[in-house]
C-alpha positions as CSV (number, residue, x, y, z in Angstrom):
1,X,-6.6,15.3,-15.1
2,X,-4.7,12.5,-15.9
3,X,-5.7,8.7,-14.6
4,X,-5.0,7.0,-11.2
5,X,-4.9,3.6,-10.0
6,X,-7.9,3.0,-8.0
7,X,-6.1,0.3,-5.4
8,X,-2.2,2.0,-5.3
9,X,-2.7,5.9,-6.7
10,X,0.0,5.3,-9.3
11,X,-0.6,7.6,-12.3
12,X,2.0,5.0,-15.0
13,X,0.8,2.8,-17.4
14,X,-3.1,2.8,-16.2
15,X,-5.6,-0.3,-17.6
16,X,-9.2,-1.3,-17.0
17,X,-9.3,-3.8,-14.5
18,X,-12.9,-6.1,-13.9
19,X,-13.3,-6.1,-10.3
20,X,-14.8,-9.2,-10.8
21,X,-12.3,-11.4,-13.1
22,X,-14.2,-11.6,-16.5
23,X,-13.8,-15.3,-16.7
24,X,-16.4,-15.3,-13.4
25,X,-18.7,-13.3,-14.9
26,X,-17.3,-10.1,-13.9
27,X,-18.3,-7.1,-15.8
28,X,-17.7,-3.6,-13.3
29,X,-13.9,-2.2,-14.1
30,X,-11.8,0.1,-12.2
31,X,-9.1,1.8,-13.2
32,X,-5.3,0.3,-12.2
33,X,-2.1,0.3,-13.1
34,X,-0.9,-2.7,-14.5
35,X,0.9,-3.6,-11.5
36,X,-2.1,-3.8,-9.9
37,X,-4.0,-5.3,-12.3
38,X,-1.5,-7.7,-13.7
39,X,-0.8,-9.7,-10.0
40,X,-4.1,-9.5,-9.2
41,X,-5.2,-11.4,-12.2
42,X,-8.3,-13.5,-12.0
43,X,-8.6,-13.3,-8.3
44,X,-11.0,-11.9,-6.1
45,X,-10.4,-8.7,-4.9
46,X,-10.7,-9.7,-1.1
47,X,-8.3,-12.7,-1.6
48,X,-5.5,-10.3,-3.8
49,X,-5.7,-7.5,-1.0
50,X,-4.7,-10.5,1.7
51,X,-2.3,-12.1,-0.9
52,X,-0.6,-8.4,-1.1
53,X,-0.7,-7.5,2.5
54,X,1.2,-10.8,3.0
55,X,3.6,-11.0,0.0
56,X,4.5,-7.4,-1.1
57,X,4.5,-5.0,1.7
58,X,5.6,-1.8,-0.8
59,X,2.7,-2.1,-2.5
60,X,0.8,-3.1,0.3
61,X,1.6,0.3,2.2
62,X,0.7,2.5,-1.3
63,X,-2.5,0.9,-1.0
64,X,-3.3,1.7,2.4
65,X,-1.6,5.3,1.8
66,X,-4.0,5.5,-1.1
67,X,-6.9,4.8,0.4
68,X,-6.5,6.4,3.9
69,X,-10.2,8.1,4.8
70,X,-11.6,7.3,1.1
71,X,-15.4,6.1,1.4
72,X,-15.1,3.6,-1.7
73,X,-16.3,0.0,-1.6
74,X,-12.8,-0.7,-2.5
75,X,-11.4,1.4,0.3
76,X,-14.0,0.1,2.7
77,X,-12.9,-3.8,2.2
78,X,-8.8,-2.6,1.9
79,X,-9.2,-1.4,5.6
80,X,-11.2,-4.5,6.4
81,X,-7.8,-6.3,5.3
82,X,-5.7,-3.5,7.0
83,X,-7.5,-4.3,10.4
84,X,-7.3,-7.9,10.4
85,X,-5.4,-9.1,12.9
């Protein structure tokens, strides 16, 4: 079974990414595709998902797709985003 990004489900070009920028002391990783990984550089994952909902509405809507019903941490907080007003 092949790899997926944890945050868009894209199966292409799949890296570790710390949750938790390692330069703040992160040290979990998830698995994402370097699309994923690569804008959401050293941010925090809450303050990427809001940066994406409001700057890259493709990626954006994979995300939500993605995650749709998934009981993840990560899936919890995307549709904490999703649900903002």
């Amino acid at each position: 079974m092949s790899s997926v990004c944890t945050y868009c489900g894209s199966s292409r070009n799949i890296q570790d990414d710390h949750i938790i920028a390692q330069s703040k002391g992160g040290v979990a990783t998830t698995e994402a595709c370097a699309a994923c990984n690569q804008s959401k550089s050293d941010k925090p994952l809450m303050e990427w998902l809001r940066w994406v909902k409001e700057n890259d509405s493709y990626r954006w809507n994979r995300i939500v797709d993605h995650n749709y019903r998934k009981k993840s941490t990560i899936a919890q907080k995307i549709q904490k985003i999703r649900d903002e007003n």
